[in-house]
C-alpha positions as CSV (number, residue, x, y, z in Angstrom):
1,X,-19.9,2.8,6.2
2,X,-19.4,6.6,7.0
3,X,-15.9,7.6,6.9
4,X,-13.5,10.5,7.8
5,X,-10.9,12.1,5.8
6,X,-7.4,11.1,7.4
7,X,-4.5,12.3,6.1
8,X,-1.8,11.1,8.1
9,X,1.3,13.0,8.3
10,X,4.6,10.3,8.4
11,X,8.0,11.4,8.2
12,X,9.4,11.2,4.6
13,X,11.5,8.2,3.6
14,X,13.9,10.0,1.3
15,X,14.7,7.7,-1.9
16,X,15.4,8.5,-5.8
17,X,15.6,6.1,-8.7
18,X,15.2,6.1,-12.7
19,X,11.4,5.4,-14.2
20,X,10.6,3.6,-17.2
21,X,7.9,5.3,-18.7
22,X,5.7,3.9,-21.5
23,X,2.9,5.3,-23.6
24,X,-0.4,4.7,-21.8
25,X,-4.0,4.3,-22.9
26,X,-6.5,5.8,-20.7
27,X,-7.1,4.5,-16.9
28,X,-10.9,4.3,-15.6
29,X,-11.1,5.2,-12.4
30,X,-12.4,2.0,-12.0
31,X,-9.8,0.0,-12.9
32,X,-12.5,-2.4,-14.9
33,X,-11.5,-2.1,-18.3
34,X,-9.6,-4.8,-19.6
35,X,-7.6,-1.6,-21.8
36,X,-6.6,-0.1,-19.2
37,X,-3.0,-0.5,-17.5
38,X,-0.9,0.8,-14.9
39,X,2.6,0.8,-15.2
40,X,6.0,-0.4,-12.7
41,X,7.6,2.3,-12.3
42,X,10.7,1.8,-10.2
43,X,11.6,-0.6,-7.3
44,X,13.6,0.4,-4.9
45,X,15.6,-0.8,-1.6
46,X,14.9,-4.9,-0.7
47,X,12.3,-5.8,-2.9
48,X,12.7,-9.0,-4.7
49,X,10.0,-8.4,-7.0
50,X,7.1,-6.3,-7.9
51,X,3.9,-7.7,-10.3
52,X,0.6,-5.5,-10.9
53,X,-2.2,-7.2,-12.9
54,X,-6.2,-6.6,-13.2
55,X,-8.3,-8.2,-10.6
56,X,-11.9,-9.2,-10.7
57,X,-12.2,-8.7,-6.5
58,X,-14.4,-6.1,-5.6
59,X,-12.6,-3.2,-3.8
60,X,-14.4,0.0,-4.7
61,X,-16.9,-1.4,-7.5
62,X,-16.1,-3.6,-10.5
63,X,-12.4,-4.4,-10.9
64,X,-9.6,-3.9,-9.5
65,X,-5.7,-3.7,-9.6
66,X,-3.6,-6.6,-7.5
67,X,0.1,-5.3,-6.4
68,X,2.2,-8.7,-5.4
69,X,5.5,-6.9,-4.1
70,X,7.8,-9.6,-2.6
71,X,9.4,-7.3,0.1
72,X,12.7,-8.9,1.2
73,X,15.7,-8.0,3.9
74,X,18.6,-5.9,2.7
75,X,21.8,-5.4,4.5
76,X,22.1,-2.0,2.2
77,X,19.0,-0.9,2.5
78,X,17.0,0.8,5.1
79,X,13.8,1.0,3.1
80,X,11.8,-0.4,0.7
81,X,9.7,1.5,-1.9
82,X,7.8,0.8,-5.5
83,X,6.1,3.2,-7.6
84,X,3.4,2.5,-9.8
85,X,1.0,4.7,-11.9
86,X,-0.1,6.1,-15.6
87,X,2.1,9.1,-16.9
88,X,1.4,11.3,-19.6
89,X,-1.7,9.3,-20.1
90,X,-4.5,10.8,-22.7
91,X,-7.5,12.6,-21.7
92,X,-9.1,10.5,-18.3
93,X,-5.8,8.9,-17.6
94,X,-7.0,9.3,-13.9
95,X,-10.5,10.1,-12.6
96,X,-10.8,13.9,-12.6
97,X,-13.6,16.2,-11.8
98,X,-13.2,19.8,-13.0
99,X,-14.5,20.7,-9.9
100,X,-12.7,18.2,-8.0
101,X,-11.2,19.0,-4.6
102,X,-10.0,15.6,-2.8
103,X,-7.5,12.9,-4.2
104,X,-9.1,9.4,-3.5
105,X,-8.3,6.1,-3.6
106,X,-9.0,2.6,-2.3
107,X,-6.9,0.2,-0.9
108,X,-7.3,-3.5,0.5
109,X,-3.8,-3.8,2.7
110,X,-3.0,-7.4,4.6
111,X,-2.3,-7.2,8.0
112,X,1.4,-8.2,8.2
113,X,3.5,-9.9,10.3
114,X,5.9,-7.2,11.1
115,X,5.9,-3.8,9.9
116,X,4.2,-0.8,7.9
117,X,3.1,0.5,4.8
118,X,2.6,4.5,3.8
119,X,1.5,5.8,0.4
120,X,2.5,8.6,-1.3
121,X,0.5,10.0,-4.1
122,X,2.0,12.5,-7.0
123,X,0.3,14.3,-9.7
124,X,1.3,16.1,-12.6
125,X,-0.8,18.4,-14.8
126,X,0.0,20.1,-18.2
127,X,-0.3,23.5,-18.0
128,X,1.0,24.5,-21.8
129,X,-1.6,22.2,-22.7
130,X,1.2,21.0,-25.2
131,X,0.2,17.0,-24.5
132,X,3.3,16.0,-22.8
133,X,4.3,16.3,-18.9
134,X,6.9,18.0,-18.2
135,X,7.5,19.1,-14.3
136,X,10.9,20.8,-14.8
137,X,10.4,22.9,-17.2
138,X,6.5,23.9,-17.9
139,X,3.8,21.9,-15.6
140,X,2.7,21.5,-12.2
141,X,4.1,18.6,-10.2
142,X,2.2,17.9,-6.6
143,X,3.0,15.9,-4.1
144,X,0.7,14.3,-0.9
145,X,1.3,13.8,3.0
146,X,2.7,10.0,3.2
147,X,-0.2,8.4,4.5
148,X,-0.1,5.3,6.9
149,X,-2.1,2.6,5.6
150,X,-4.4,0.4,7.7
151,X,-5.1,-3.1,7.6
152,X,-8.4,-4.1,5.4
153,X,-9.6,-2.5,3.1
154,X,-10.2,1.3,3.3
155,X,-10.8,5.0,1.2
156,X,-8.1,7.1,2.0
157,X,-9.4,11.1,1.4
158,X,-6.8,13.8,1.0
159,X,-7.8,17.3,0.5
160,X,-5.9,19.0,-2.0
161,X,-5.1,21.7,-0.1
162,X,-2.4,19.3,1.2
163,X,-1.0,18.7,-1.4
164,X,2.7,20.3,-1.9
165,X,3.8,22.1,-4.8
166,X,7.2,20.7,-5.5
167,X,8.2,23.5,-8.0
168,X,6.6,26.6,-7.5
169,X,6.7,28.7,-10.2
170,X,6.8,25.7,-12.7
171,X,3.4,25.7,-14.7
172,X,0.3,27.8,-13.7
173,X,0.8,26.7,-9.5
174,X,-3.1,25.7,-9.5
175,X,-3.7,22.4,-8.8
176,X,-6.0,22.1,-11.9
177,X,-5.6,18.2,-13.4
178,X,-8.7,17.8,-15.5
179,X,-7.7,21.1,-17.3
180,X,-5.0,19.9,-19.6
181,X,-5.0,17.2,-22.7
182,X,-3.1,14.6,-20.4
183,X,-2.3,14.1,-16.8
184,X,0.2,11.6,-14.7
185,X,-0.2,9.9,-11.8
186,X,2.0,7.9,-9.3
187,X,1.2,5.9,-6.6
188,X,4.6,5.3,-4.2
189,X,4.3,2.6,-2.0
190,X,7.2,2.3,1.4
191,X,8.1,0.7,4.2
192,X,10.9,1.4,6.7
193,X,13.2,0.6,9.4
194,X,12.4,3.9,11.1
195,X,8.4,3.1,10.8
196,X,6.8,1.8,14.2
197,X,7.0,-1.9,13.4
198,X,9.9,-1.7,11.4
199,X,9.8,-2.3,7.6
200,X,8.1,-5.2,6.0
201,X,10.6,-8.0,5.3
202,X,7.4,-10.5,3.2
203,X,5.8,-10.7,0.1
204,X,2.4,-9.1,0.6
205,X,-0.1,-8.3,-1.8
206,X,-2.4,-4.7,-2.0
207,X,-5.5,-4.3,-4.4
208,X,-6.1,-0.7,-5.4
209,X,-9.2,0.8,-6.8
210,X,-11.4,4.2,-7.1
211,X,-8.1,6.4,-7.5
212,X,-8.7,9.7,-8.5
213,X,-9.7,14.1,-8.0
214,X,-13.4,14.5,-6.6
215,X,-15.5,16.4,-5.5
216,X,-15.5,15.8,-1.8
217,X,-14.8,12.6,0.5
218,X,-15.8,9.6,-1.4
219,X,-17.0,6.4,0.9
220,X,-17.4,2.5,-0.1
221,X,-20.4,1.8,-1.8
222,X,-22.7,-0.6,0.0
223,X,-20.8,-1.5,2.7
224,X,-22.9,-1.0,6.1
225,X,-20.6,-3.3,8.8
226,X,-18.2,-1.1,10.9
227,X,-17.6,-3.7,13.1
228,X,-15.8,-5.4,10.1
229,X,-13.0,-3.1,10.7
230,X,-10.3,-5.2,8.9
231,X,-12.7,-5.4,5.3
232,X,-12.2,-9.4,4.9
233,X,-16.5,-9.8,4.9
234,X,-16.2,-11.3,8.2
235,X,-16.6,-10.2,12.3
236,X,-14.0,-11.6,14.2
237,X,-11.5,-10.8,17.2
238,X,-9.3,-9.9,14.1
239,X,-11.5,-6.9,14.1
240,X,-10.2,-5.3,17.5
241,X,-6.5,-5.4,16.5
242,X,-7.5,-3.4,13.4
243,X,-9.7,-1.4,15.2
244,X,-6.7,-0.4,17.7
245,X,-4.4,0.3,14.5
246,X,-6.4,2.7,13.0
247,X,-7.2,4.5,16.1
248,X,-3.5,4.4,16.3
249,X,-3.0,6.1,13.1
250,X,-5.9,8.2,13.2
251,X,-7.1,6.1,10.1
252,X,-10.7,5.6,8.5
253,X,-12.2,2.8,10.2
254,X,-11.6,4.3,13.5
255,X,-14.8,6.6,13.4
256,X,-17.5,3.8,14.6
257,X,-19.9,6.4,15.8
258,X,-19.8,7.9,12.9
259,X,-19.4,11.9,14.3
260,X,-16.5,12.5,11.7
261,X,-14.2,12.1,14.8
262,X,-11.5,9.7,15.9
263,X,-11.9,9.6,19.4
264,X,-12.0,7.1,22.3
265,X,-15.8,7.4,21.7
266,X,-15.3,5.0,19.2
267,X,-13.9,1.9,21.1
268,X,-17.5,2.2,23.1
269,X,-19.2,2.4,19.8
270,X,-17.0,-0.3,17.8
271,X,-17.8,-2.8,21.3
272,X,-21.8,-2.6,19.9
273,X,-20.7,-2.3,16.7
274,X,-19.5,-5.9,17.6
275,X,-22.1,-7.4,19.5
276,X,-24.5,-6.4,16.6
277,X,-22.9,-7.8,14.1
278,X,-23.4,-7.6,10.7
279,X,-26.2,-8.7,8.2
């Protein structure tokens, strides 16, 4: 499937809360080594509980990692977030390329009943070369564009041009993560009353894969069926609703024609996309 870098801008949910962080060994990028671990991080707003565990489900390639987060109503609340990830993780914590110049991941997300999901991706570098993050006082701590994610499953580029500094003049200000003996990583997770569809109020579960810096756009591996917009292996009138959400959001499967463009084009091209079927 030929996709195009999204990033979509959302408005920031604005939420804070204490991390647990533990000693990490290092994190494939493809999540298929039985070492490897990512850890809960916080939980936040109405969520009732939060599991991540190793999957054998082919997202990206190989293995995977399975989020179960039981979103639940809150009459405090307004939002609901989670934040997973590996921090201060040795050399390979996360997939980086020296020459790396997108952030990538993949992500299977259900199509729920009511509401939305965005991702927000950090990443920390040591810049003393020391072997120990530290974003307030002596490394680089970046910050992505919330991005809306789509039903099915889906490789969400982001340039790392758009990535924000969050404490300029902290570290070297060069977004350069394969550089230093360690590296961290979070992966924030949020959904919202002031999101269209309001906020998810039902356990769900996400797999993850493929998460990492590289050098340019990365697409799924052997997967040829665009009509298959919603990534559950089959064609189905389920297709068209996720078709119209990520034209919605400007999201990856939109581009049917495959120009690199998100355009009404696409509902033409997704129609015989359709009819064709898939192998």
């Amino acid at each position: 499937m030929k996709l195009v870098q999204r990033a979509v801008m959302f408005v920031s949910v604005v939420s804070a809360g204490a991390a647990t962080v533990h000693a990490q060994p290092v994190l494939p990028s493809e999540f298929d080594s039985p070492s490897s671990s990512l850890d809960r991080l916080f939980a936040l707003g109405g969520v009732g509980s939060f599991q991540v565990s190793q999957s054998s489900e082919t997202i990206f390639a190989g293995g995977s990692y399975q989020l179960n987060i039981a979103f639940n109503s809150s009459g405090i609340f307004s939002f609901s977030s989670v934040g997973l990830g590996v921090l201060n993780s040795g050399p390979g914590g996360f997939a980086t390329d020296p020459a790396g110049d997108t952030f990538s991941i993949t992500v299977r997300t259900p199509e729920p009943a009511v509401g939305g999901l965005v991702l927000t991706v950090t990443l920390r570098d040591d810049d003393n070369n020391d072997g120990s993050i530290d974003a307030g006082d002596d490394d680089d701590e970046w910050i992505s564009p919330p991005i809306e994610l789509s039903p099915g499953t889906a490789i969400y580029n982001i340039d790392l041009s758009l990535f924000e500094d969050i404490n300029p003049g902290v570290g070297n200000d060069v977004p350069d993560f394969a550089n230093g003996p360690v590296g961290a990583m979070l992966l924030s997770f949020e959904t919202s009353t002031s999101m269209p569809g309001g906020r998810i109020e039902i356990p769900v579960a996400l797999w993850i894969d493929h998460a990492g810096v590289y050098v340019g756009e990365q697409t799924l591996p052997g997967n040829d069926c665009l009509a298959d917009t919603n990534g559950d292996g089959l064609v189905s009138p389920a297709d068209f609703s996720a078709w119209v959400s990520a034209f919605n959001a400007m999201a990856l499967e939109c581009d049917q024609n495959g120009d690199s463009v998100c355009s009404p084009a696409d509902f033409s091209a997704w129609v015989a996309n359709f009819n064709t079927g898939c192998p």
